[in-house]
N, C-alpha and C positions, 0 to 999 in steps of 0.2 A: 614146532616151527618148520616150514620148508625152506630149502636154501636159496631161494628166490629174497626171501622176506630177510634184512640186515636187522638186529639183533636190537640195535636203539631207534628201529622204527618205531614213531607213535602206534600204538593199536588201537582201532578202529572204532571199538566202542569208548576210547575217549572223546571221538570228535561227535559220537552220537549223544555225549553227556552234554557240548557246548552249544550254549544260546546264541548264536552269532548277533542277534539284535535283541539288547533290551530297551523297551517302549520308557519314557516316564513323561507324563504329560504330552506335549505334540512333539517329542523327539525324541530318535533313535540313537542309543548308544552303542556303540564297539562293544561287544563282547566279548572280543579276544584279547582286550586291551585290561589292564588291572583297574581297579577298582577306582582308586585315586584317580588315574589318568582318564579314564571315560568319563567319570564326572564331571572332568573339568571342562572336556571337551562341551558343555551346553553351557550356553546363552545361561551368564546370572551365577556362574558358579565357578570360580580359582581352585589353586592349586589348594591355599591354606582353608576355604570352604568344604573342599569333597574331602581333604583328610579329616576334617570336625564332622560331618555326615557319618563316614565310613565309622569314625570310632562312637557319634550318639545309636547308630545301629548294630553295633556290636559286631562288626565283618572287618577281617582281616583286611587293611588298603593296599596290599600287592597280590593278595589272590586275584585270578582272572575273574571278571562279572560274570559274565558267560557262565562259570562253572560252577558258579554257587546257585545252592538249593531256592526252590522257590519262594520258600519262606524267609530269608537273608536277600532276597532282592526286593520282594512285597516291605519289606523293613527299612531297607534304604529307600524305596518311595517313596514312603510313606515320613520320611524324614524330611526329604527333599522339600515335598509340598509343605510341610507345615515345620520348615527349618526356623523360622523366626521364633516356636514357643523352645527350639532348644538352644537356642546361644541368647545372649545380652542382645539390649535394642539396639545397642550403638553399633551392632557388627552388622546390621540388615541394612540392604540398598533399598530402599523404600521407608523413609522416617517418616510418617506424619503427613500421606499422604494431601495434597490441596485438597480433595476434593470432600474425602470422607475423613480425614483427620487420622485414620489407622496406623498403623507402623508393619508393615509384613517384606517382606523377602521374596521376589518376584522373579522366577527363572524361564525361559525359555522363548516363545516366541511373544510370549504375554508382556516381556520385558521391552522386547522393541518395538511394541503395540504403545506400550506407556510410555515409552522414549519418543517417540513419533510424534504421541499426543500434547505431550508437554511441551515439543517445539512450538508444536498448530500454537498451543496457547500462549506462547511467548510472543510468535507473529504478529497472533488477532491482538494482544494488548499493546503492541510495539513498544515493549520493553527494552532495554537495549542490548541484549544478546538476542531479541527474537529478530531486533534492526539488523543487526550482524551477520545473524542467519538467511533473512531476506538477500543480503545484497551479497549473503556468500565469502565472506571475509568471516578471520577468525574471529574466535569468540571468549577465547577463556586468556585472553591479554598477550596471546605472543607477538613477537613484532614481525610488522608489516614491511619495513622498510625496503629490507632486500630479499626477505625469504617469500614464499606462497602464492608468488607472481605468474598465472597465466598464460600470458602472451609475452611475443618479443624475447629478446635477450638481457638476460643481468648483464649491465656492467659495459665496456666497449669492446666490441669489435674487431681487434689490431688486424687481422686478417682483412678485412674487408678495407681497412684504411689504409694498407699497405699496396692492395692493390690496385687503389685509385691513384694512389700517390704512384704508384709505377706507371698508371695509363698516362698520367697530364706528364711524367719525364719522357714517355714516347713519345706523348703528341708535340712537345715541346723541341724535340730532337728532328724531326721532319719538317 
């Protein structure tokens, strides 16, 4: 070592070990980030998903992605994509598909492809969360009353009353 270089510097060819982006499907994950945590980071997958991935693939879930072999990352893809044959039906977001009846487990941008769709179709049938959607009010029963309001102000004013009520004692004093 030369004296330039501190002693608990990383060395060099560990950073040439790391993937700084791993691909799966149309997105990039953190490679620098652990295994667990990158996971979760994409569309269609939590915290308690990527550590059931991590452990059907057999990879440590706080090794960094980045640093594992490419064989243990081809494994957690390949999990990913066809996560619904390794957990129960009832853990997957996609039950029973409307259209084709299937039950699968849908991540990425493909999830807000079929989030989108499934609005359109609530819209075209004006059901009434597709009614709700339309006119942009909520949907899943919270209340309207005082919250999710737009324009204007909740509630009164007292500023603005006050100071009217100050202009008509001036005008009234002259």
């Amino acid at each position: 070592m030369s004296a330039e270089e501190p002693e608990d510097a990383p060395d060099a060819e560990d950073d040439d070990d790391l993937q700084y982006f791993v691909r799966i499907g149309q997105t990039d994950l953190d490679g620098t980030k652990s295994v667990e945590r990158s996971l979760s980071d994409m569309n269609g997958i939590g915290q308690r998903t990527a550590r059931l991935v991590a452990e059907a693939a057999g990879v440590d879930r706080t090794a960094t992605f980045g640093r594992l072999e490419q064989d243990d990352i081809d494994s957690v893809v390949d999990v990913v994509e066809n996560f619904s044959e390794h957990v129960p039906e009832w853990m997957v977001n996609r039950q029973k598909d409307f259209f084709t009846g299937e039950t699968a487990h849908i991540v990425g941008s493909d999830l807000n492809e079929k989030r989108r769709h499934d609005i359109n179709r609530m819209k075209m049938i004006d059901s009434y969360k597709g009614i709700r959607h339309k006119r942009g009010q909520k949907v899943r029963g919270q209340r309207t009353k005082s919250t999710g309001r737009t324009e204007g102000t909740i509630g009164v004013n007292v500023e603005e009353i006050r100071e009217e009520q100050a202009e008509e004692a001036a005008g009234e004093d002259e």
